[in-house]
N, C-alpha and C positions, 0 to 999 in steps of 0.2 A: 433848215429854214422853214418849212411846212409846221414842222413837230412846235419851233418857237413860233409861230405868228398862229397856230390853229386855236382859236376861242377854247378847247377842252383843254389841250395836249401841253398850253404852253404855263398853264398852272399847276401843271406836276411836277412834283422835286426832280432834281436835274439825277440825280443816282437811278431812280427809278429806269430813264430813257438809255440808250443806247445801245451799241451789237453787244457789247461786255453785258451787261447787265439780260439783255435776250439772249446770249450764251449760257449763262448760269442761269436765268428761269427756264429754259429748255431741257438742261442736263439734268436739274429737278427732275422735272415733269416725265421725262423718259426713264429717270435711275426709279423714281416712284412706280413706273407702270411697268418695268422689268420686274421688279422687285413684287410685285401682286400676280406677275405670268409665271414666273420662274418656275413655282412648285407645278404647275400644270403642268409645263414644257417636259420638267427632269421626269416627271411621271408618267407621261407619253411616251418618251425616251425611255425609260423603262421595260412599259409592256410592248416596245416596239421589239428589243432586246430580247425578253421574254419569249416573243413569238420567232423572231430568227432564230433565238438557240435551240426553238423548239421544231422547225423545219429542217435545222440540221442535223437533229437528231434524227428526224424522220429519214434524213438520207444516207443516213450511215456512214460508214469511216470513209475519209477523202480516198481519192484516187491515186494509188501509189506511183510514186515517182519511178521505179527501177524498173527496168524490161523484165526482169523474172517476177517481180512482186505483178507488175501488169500480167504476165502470164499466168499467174496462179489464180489472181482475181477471174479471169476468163474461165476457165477450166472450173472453178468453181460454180461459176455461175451454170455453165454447162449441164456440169452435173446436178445442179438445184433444179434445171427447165427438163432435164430428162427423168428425174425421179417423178415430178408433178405429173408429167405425161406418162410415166406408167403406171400412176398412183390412178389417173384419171381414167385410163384404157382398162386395167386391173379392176375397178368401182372401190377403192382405199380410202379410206378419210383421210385427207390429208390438212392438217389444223392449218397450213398455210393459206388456204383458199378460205378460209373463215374468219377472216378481223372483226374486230371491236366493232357492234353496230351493225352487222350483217345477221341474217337470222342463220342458227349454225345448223348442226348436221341434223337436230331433231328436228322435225316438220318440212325439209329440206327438199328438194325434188333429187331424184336420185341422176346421176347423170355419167355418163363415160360407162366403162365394162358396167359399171354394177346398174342401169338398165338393161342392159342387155343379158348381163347374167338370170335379171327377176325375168325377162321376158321367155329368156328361154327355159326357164326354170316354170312357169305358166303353160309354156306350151306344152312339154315333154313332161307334166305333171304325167301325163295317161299312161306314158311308157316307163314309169317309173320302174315297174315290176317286171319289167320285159331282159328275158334272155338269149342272147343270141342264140347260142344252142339249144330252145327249148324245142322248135322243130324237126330238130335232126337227131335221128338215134345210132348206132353205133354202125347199121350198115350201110345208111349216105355217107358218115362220113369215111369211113371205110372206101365207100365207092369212090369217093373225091378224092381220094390218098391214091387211089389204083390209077385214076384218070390223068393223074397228073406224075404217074413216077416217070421216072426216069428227066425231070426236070432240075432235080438237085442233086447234093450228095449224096452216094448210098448211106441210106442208115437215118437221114434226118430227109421229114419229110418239107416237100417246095413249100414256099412261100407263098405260090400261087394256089394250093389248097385253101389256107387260110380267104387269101380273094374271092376265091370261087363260093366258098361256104358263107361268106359276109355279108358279100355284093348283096343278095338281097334281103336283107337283113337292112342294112342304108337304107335300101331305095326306099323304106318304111316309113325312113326320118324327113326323105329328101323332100315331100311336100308341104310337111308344116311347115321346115327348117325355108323354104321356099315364101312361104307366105308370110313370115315372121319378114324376112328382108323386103 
């Protein structure tokens, strides 16, 4: 009643008016502005794609269903976290600790044993040429074979010889070796 008695509305052809006719100019209007989104959507859809397949790649093979396959994956892993820790304690390159992007082993700060190795390798530079027996000539040690028989087997000399003759020969080390910790 509005749409006929309104001074604009009611001089428009009758085909024009109605929910039938605002059904079909809608279903236009929408199929037209799907049809201009589409290629954007499937192309987001895409590199959305792209990037999950590329995250599960990054996570490696799924998580085995079987108790033994789970046990083996364990035990693997294990053994990966113990090799790195003695690669690290040792000072070993280990390419693992170096990815894409990271700056790698040249210019690198050194860390794990192989500090420790350069540090004590710095310190005991002096003692390089040092021999324990350059002190003692044939009748100290002599004397320290005499001091000590009857400690071990007849015929090979104790173990505590050797002590006796070392001890201070260490205590030489024991201060840098001291300062260095």
């Amino acid at each position: 009643m509005y749409f006929s008695q309104h001074p604009i509305y009611s001089t428009m052809p009758q085909n024009l008016l109605g929910i039938g006719n605002l059904t079909t100019k809608l279903t236009k209007i929408l199929f037209t502005h799907i049809k201009h989104s589409l290629p954007d959507i499937m192309k987001e859809i895409r590199d959305k794609m792209k990037d999950t397949e590329s995250d599960l790649r990054d996570l490696g093979a799924p998580m085995p269903s079987e108790s033994s396959e789970k046990m083996q994956l364990l035990w693997g892993m294990i053994t990966d976290f113990i090799q790195t820790y003695k690669n690290t304690i040792s000072g070993k390159y280990d390419s693992k600790r170096y990815v894409q992007g990271n700056s790698g082993p040249v210019g690198a700060e050194l860390s794990g044993g192989a500090r420790i190795k350069m540090n004590f390798y710095n310190l005991y530079q002096e003692f390089e040429d040092m021999r324990a027996t350059q002190e003692y000539d044939d009748f100290h040690i002599q004397k320290a074979i005499q001091m000590h028989e009857g400690d071990g087997l007849p015929g090979f000399p104790s173990v505590d010889v050797f002590i006796y003759l070392i001890n201070p020969q260490l205590e030489k080390l024991r201060d840098p070796a001291l300062e260095l910790i």
